[in-house]
C-alpha distance (Angstrom), angle and dihedral (degrees) to the residues before:
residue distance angle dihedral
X1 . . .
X2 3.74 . .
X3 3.73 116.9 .
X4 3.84 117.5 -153.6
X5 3.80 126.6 -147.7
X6 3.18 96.9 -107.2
X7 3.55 100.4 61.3
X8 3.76 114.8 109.8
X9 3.90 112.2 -104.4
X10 4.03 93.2 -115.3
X11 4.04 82.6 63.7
X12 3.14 99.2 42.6
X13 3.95 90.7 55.9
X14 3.85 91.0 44.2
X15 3.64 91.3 55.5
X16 3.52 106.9 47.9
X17 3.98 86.3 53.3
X18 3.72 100.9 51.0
X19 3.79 106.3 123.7
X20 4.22 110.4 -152.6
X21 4.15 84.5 177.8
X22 4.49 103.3 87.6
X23 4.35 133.5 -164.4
X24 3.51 85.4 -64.3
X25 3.39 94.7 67.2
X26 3.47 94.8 45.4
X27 3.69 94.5 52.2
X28 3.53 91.2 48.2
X29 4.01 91.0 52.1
X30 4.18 90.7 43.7
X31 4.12 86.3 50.5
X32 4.20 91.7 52.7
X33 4.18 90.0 56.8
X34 4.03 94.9 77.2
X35 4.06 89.2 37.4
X36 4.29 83.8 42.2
X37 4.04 87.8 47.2
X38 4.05 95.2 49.7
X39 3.79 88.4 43.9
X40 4.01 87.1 53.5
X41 3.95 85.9 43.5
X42 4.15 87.7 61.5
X43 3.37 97.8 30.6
X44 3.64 95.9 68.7
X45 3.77 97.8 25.8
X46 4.12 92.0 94.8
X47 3.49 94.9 49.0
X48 3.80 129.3 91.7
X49 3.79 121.6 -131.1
X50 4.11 125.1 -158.4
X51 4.18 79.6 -148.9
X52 3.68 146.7 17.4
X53 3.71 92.9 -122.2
X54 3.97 89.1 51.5
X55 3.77 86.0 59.5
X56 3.68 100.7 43.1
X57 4.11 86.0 51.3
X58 3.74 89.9 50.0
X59 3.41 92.7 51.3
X60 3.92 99.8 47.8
X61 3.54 83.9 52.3
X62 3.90 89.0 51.2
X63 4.09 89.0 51.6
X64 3.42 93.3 50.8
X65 3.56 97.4 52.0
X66 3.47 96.6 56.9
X67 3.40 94.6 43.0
X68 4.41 87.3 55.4
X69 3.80 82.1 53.9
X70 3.91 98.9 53.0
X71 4.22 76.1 48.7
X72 3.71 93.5 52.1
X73 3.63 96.3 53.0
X74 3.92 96.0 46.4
X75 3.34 90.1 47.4
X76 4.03 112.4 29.5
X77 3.95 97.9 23.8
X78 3.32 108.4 36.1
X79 3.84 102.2 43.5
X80 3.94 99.0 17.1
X81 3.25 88.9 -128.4
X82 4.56 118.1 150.0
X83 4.01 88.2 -98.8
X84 4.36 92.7 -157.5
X85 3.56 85.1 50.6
X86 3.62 102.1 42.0
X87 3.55 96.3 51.4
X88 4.13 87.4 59.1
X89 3.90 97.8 -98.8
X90 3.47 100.6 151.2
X91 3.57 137.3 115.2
X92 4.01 95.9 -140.5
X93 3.87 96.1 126.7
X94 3.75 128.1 84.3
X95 3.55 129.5 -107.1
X96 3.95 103.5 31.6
X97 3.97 92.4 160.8
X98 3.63 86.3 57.5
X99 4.14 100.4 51.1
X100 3.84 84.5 50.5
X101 3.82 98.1 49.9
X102 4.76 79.8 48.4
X103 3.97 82.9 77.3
X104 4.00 109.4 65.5
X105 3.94 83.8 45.8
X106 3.38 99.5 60.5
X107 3.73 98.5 39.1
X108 3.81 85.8 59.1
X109 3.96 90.7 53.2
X110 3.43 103.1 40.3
X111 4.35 86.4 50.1
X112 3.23 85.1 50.0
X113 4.14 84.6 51.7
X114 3.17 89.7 44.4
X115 3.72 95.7 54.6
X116 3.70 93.4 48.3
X117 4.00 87.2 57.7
X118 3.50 98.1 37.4
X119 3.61 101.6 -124.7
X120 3.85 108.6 -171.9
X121 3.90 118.8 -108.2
X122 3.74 116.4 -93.5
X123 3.46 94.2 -108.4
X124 3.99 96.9 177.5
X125 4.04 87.7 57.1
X126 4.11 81.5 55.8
X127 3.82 96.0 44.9
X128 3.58 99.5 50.9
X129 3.74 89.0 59.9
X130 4.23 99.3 79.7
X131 3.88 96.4 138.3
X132 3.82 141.7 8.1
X133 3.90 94.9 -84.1
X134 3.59 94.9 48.8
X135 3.41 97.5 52.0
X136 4.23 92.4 47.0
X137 3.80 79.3 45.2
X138 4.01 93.6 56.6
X139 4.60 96.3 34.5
X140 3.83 85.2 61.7
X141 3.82 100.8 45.2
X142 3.57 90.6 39.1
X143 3.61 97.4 48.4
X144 3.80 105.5 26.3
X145 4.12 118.6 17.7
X146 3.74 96.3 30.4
X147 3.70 100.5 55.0
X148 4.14 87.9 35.0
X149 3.75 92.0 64.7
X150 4.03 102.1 30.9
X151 3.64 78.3 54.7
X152 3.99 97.1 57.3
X153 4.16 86.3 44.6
X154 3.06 104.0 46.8
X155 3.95 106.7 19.9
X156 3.73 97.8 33.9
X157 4.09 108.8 28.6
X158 3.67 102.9 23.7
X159 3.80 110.5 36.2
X160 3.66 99.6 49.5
X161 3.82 93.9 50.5
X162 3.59 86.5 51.7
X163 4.63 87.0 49.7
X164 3.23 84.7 44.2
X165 4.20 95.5 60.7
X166 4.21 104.6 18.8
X167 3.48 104.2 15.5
X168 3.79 143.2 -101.9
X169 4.12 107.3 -62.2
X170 3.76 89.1 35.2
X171 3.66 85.7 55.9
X172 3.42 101.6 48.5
X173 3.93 94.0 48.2
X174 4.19 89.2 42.3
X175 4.35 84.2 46.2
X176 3.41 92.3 44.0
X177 4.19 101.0 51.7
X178 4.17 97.7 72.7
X179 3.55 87.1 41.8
X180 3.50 94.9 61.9
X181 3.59 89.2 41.4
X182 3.92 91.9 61.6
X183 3.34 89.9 62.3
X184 3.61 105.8 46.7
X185 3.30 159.7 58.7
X186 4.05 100.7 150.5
X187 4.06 109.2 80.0
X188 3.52 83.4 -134.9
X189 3.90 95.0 61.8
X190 3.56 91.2 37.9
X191 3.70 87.1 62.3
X192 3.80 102.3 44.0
X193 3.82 90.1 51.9
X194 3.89 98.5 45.4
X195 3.99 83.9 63.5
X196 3.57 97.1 46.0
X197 4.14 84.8 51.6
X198 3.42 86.3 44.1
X199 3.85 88.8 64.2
X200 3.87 94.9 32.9
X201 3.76 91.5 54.0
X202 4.50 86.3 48.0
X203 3.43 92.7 53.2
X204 3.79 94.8 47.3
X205 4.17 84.0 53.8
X206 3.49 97.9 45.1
X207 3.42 100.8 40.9
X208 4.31 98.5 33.6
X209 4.01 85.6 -138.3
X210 3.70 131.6 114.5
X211 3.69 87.8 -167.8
X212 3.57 91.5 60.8
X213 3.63 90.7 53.8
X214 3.80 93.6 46.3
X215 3.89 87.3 48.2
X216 4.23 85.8 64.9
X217 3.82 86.6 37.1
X218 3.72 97.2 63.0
X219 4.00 100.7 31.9
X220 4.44 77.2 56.4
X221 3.47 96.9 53.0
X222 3.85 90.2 33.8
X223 3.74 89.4 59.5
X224 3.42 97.0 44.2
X225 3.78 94.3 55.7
X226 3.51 97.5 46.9
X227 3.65 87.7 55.8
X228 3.67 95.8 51.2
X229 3.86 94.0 48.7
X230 3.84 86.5 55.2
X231 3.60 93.8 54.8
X232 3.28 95.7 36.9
X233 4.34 89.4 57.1
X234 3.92 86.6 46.6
């Protein structure tokens, strides 16, 4: 839908978050992740890896793939429907060098939270990294792909379906609850990430963009990996 100027900015918002996908959709898309994660298993089964953190990298990016495809044809094939576009990737809000310098802030903060509470070190971020391609293998999933595509499923499928039938905060919080999940299992972590979806899933709502959301997703995860090589060279 095409939103003139002259529409006031609460509009303007509203429409560019209207979901026409429904639960079925969703169910469909949360049945394809065990059929996406054997299809990752065998996909990367023939192929030889100089690490085990090369492997598990190729295969996340193997999962996730699959999984874009099962969104492609729910959203682009089976309603027709621009699937970039529908999923709120659009840079139609003002401001976008500020929503990616939000990210490095509130990785600082919520380390320092995290510090405060203790949470334990990720040590399967740490592990992963044996050698010099492994760790360049892990930066730019961590920092780039991974936050890309959580971002379009949770962000851009998930959240506005959920606007669309309870509401915008209830949405966020409901949106935000598996995605802190994913990156448990300490209650500490689980925490620490439910704010930073908490503010992921706002900025998606106030802005109407995905991108914009992705934009504080990466500069996050960015922030946090930079910090964690430096230690990790100390």
């Amino acid at each position: 839908m095409r939103v003139s100027l002259e529409d006031p900015p609460d509009n303007r918002a509203l429409r560019k978050q209207d979901a026409f996908w429904n639960y079925e959709d969703l169910t469909l898309f949360v049945g394809a992740i065990l059929p996406a994660w054997l299809f990752a298993m065998v996909a990367i089964r023939p192929i030889h890896f100089s690490s085990q953190g090369l492997r598990q990298i190729v295969f996340q990016v193997f999962l996730y793939l699959f999984l874009a495809a099962v969104l492609y044809v729910l959203i682009a094939r089976r309603y027709h429907r621009p699937f970039w576009r529908s999923l709120g990737w659009n840079f139609d809000f003002r401001g976008a060098w500020l929503y990616a310098l939000i990210g490095p802030p509130l990785a600082l903060g919520l380390a320092a939270l995290g510090a405060f509470l203790r949470a334990p070190e990720n040590a399967t971020v740490r592990n992963l990294m044996t050698d010099r391609v492994s760790t360049i293998a892990v930066v730019c999933f961590g920092a780039f792909v991974g936050p890309i595509c959580e971002e379009m499923a949770f962000r851009g499928f998930l959240q506005p379906l959920l606007t669309r039938s309870l509401g915008a905060w209830p949405a966020i919080v409901l949106a935000d609850v598996p995605f802190a999940l994913l990156h448990g299992p300490a209650w500490q972590s689980i925490g620490i990430i439910a704010i930073a979806g908490l503010v992921l899933g706002y900025v998606r709502y106030r802005t109407g963009s995905t991108a914009a959301s992705a934009l504080v997703h990466v500069g996050y995860n960015a922030t946090l990996f930079v910090g964690f090589l430096i230690t990790r060279s100390v």
